[in-house]
C-alpha positions as CSV (number, residue, x, y, z in Angstrom):
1,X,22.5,-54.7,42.8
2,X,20.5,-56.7,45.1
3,X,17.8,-54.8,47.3
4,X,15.2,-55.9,49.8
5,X,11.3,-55.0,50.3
6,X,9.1,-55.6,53.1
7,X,5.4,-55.4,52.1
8,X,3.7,-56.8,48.9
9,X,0.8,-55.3,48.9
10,X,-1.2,-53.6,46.3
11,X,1.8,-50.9,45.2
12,X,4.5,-53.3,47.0
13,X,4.4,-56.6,45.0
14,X,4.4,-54.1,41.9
15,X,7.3,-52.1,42.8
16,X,8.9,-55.3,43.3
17,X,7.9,-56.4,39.3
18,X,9.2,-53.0,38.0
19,X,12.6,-53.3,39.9
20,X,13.1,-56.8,38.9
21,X,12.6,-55.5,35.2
22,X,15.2,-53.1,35.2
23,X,17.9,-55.9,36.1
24,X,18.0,-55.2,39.7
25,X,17.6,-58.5,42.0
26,X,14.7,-58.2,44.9
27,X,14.2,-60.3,47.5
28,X,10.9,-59.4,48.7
29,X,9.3,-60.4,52.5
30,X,5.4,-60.1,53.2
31,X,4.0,-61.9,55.8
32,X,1.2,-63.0,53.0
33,X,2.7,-66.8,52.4
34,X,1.6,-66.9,48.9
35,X,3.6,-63.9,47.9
36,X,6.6,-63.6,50.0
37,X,10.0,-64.8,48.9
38,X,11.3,-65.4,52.0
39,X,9.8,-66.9,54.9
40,X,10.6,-64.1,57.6
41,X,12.2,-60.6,57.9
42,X,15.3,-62.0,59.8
43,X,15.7,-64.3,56.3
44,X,15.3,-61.1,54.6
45,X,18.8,-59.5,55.7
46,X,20.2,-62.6,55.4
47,X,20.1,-62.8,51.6
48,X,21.9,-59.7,51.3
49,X,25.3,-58.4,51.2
50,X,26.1,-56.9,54.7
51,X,27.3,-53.8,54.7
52,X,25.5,-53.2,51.3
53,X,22.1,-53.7,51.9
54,X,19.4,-51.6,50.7
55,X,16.0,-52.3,52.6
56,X,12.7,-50.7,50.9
57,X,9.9,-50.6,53.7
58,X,6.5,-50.6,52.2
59,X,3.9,-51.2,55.4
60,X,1.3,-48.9,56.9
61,X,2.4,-46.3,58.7
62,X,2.2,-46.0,62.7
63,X,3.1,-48.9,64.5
64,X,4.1,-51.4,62.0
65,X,6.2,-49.4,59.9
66,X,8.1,-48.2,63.4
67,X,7.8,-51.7,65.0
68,X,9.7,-52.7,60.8
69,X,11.9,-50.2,61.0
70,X,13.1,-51.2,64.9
71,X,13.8,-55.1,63.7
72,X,15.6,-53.7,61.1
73,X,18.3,-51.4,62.9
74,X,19.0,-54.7,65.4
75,X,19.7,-57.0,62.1
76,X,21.2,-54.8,59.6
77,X,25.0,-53.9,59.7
78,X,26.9,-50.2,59.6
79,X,26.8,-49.2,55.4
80,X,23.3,-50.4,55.0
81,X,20.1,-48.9,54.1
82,X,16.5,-48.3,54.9
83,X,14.2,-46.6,52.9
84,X,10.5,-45.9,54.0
85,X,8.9,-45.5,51.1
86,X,5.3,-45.8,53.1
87,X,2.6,-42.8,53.5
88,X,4.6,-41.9,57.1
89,X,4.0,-38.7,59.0
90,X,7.1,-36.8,58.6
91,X,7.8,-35.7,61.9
92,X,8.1,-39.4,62.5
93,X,10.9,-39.6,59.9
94,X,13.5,-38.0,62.5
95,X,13.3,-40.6,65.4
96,X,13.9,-43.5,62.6
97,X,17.1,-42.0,61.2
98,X,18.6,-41.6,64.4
99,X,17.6,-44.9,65.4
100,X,19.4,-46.5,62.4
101,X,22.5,-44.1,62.5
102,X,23.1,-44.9,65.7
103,X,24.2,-48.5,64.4
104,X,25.5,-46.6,61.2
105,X,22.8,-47.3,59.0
106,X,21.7,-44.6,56.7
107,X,18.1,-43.5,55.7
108,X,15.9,-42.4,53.4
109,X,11.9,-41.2,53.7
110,X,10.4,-41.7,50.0
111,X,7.2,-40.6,48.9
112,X,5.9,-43.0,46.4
113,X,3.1,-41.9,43.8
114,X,1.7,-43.8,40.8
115,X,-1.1,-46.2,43.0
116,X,-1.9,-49.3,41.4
117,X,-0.9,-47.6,37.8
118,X,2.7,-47.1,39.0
119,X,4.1,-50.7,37.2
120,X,3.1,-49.7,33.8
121,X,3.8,-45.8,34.1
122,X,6.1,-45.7,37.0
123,X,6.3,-43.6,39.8
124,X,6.7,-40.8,40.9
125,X,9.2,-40.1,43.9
126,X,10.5,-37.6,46.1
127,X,12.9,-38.5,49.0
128,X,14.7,-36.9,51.6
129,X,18.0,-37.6,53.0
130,X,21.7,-37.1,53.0
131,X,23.0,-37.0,49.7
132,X,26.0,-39.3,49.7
133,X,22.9,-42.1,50.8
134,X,20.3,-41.0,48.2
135,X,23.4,-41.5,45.6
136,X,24.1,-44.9,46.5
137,X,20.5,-46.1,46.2
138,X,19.9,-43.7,42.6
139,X,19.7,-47.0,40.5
140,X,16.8,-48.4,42.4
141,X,14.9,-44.5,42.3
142,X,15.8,-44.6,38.3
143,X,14.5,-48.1,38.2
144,X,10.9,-46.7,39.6
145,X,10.7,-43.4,38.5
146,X,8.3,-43.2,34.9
147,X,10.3,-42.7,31.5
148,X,11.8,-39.3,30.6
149,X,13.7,-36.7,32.2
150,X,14.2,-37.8,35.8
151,X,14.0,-34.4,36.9
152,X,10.1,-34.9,35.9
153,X,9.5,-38.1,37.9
154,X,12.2,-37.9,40.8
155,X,13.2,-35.2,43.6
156,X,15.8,-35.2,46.1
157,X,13.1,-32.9,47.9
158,X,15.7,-31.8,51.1
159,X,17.1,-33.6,54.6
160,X,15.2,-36.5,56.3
161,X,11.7,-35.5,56.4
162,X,12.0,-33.2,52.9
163,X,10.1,-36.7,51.3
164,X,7.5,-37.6,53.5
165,X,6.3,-33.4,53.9
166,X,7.0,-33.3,49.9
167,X,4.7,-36.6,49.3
168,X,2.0,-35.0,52.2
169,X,1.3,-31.4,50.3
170,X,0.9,-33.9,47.2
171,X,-1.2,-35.7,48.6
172,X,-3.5,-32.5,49.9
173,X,-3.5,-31.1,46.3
174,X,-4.9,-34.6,44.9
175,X,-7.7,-33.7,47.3
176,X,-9.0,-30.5,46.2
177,X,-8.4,-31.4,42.6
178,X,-10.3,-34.3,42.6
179,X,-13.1,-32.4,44.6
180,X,-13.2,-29.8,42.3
181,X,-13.9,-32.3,39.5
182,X,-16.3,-34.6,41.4
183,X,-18.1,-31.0,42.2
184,X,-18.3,-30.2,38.2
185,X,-19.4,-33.6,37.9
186,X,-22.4,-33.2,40.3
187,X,-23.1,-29.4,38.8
188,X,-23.5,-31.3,34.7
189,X,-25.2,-34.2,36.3
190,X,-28.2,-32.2,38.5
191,X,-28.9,-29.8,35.0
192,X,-31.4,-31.1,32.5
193,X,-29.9,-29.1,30.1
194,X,-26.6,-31.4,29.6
195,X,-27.8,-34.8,28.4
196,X,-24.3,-36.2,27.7
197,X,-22.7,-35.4,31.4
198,X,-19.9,-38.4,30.4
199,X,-19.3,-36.8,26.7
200,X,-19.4,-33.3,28.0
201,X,-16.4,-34.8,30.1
202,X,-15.0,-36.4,27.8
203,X,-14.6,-33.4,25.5
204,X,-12.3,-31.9,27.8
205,X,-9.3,-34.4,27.7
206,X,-7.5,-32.5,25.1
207,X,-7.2,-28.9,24.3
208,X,-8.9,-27.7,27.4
209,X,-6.6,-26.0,30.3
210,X,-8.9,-29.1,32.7
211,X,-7.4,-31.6,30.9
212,X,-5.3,-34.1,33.3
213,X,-4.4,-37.8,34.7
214,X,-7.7,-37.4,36.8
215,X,-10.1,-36.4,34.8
216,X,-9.4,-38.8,32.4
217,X,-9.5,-41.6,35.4
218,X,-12.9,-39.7,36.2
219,X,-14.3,-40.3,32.5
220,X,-13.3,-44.0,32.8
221,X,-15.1,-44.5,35.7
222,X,-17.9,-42.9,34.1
223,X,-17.8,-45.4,31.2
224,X,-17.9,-48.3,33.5
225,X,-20.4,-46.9,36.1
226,X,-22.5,-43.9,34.2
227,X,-24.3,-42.8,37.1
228,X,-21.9,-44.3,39.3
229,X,-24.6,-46.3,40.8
230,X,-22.9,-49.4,42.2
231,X,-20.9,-47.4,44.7
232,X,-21.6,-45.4,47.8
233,X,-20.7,-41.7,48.8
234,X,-19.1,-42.5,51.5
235,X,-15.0,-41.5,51.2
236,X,-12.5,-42.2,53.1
237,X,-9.1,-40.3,54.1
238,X,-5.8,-41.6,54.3
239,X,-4.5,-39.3,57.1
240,X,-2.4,-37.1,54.9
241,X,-5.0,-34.6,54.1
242,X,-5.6,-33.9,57.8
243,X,-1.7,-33.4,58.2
244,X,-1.7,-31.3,55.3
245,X,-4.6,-28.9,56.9
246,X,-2.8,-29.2,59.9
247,X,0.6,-27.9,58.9
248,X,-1.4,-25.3,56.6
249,X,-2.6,-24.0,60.2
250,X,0.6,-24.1,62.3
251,X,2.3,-22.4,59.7
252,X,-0.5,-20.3,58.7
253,X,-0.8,-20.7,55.2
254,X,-4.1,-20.1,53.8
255,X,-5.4,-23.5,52.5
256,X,-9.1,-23.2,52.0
257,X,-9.6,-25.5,49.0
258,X,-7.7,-28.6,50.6
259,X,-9.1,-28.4,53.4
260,X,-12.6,-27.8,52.4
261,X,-12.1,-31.2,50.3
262,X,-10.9,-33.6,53.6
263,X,-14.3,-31.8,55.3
264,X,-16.5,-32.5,52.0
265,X,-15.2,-36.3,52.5
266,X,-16.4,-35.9,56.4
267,X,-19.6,-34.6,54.7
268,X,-19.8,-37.9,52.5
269,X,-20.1,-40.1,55.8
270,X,-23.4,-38.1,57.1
271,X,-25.6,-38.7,53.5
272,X,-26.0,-39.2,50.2
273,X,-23.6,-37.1,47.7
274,X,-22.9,-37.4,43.8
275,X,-19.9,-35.5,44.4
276,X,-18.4,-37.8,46.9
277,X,-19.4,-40.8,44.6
278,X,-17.1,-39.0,41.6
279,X,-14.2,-38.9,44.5
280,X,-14.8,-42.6,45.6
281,X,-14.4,-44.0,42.0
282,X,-11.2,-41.7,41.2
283,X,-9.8,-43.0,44.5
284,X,-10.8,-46.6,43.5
285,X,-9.4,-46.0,40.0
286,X,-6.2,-44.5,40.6
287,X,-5.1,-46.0,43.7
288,X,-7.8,-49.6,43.9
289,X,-8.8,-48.3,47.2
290,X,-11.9,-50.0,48.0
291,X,-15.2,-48.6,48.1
292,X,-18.6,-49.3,49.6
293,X,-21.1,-50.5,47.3
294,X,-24.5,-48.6,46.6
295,X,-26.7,-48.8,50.0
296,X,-24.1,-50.2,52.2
């Protein structure tokens, strides 16, 4: 099987190392000289099989992943695939399938977890799409997904869109958990009484019903940094939170805790916070996400 990916970034240029080690061949296009493998996204299609080729779209979302996905349906042939495997909205999920199908190219919107961790442990992946298009393209999901059961790493989550919504409410959860640690963080770190505010952290990796990927990203960051002092509070958001709270309120679900974590990481941009500090680091730990350093 030989596939192509457009964007090498951070989570892009990794993917690309994982897939190659399972025995699948990648040709790989970034506009970054020193890491492309091809000079340009027309050179791209060309070194695949027409009719066969799978095309893994790893850009921003918004414009350049539409103004991607556009180029593509003009050079790729009836059979082939696209897969978005960028943090797209959903509802923008639609208007790219039926701009592909209507030169008979199928599609596929996968959510990609993992962050810069994802080559060693893999990632995890839920997609939408039509079934007989997900099946064609399972080798390459297989290739990603972490060891084990792929029931545990992988989802056929629904139709186009099922992905992109799945990878969203994900997403929304990773906020309130992380703000509920970086909130116990501040809470140890502001009593006298707890001298050992890493340790006491530390203690609750195994055995405790706290334990989790996080947490123990959170006590790493606290052996590096121990009073996280080299970074600022200030904490960004992706965009997927606030489409999470806003689904939550069209649909009128009750979703207090996510969304009082994308307000607590407004909060972080108006003053100093130990909390938001804790949530910088896990972002920068998980995902490398760049932070602000202390007093920027």
């Amino acid at each position: 099987m030989h596939i192509g990916l457009v964007g090498l970034g951070k989570m892009g240029a990794n993917m690309r190392q994982r897939i190659r080690a399972a025995g699948i061949e990648v040709t790989g296009y970034d506009r970054n000289p020193d890491v492309t493998d091809v000079p340009s996204l027309d050179a791209l299609v060309a070194a695949l099989p027409e009719g066969e080729r799978v095309v893994w779209v790893m850009v921003p979302s918004g414009e350049i992943t539409d103004s991607v996905i556009t180029a593509l349906s003009q050079q790729m042939s009836p059979g082939d695939v696209v897969i978005d495997g960028g943090n797209s909205y959903y509802q923008d999920d639609i208007p790219h399938a039926t701009l592909l199908a209507s030169h008979g190219i199928g599609f596929i919107d996968a959510g990609v977890s993992g962050g810069i961790w994802g080559l060693t442990n893999g990632y995890g992946l839920m997609v939408g799409g039509d079934d007989d298009v997900v099946s064609k393209v399972m080798p390459v999901f297989d290739a990603l997904r972490p060891e084990g059961p792929r029931e545990e790493g992988f989802v056929h989550a629904g139709t186009v869109g099922a992905g992109h919504f799945s990878k969203m409410v994900h997403n929304g959860i990773e906020y309130g958990l992380m703000q509920a640690y970086a909130e116990g963080y501040e809470l140890l770190a502001a009593k006298d009484l707890v001298t050992d505010v890493h340790g006491t952290m530390k203690a609750w990796k195994r055995g405790t019903v706290v334990r989790s990927w996080l947490l123990d990203l959170l006590v790493q960051a606290l052996e590096q940094d121990p009073d996280l002092a080299a970074i600022d509070d200030w904490v960004e958001d992706s965009g997927e939170g606030r489409w999470t709270v806003d689904e939550a309120i069209d649909l009128a679900v009750p979703a207090p805790v996510i969304s009082a974590a994308l307000f607590a990481r407004f909060a972080s941009r108006q003053g100093e916070s130990p909390a938001m500090k804790a949530v910088a680091a896990l972002r920068q730990q998980f995902g490398g996400h760049a932070v602000k350093p202390a007093g920027s």
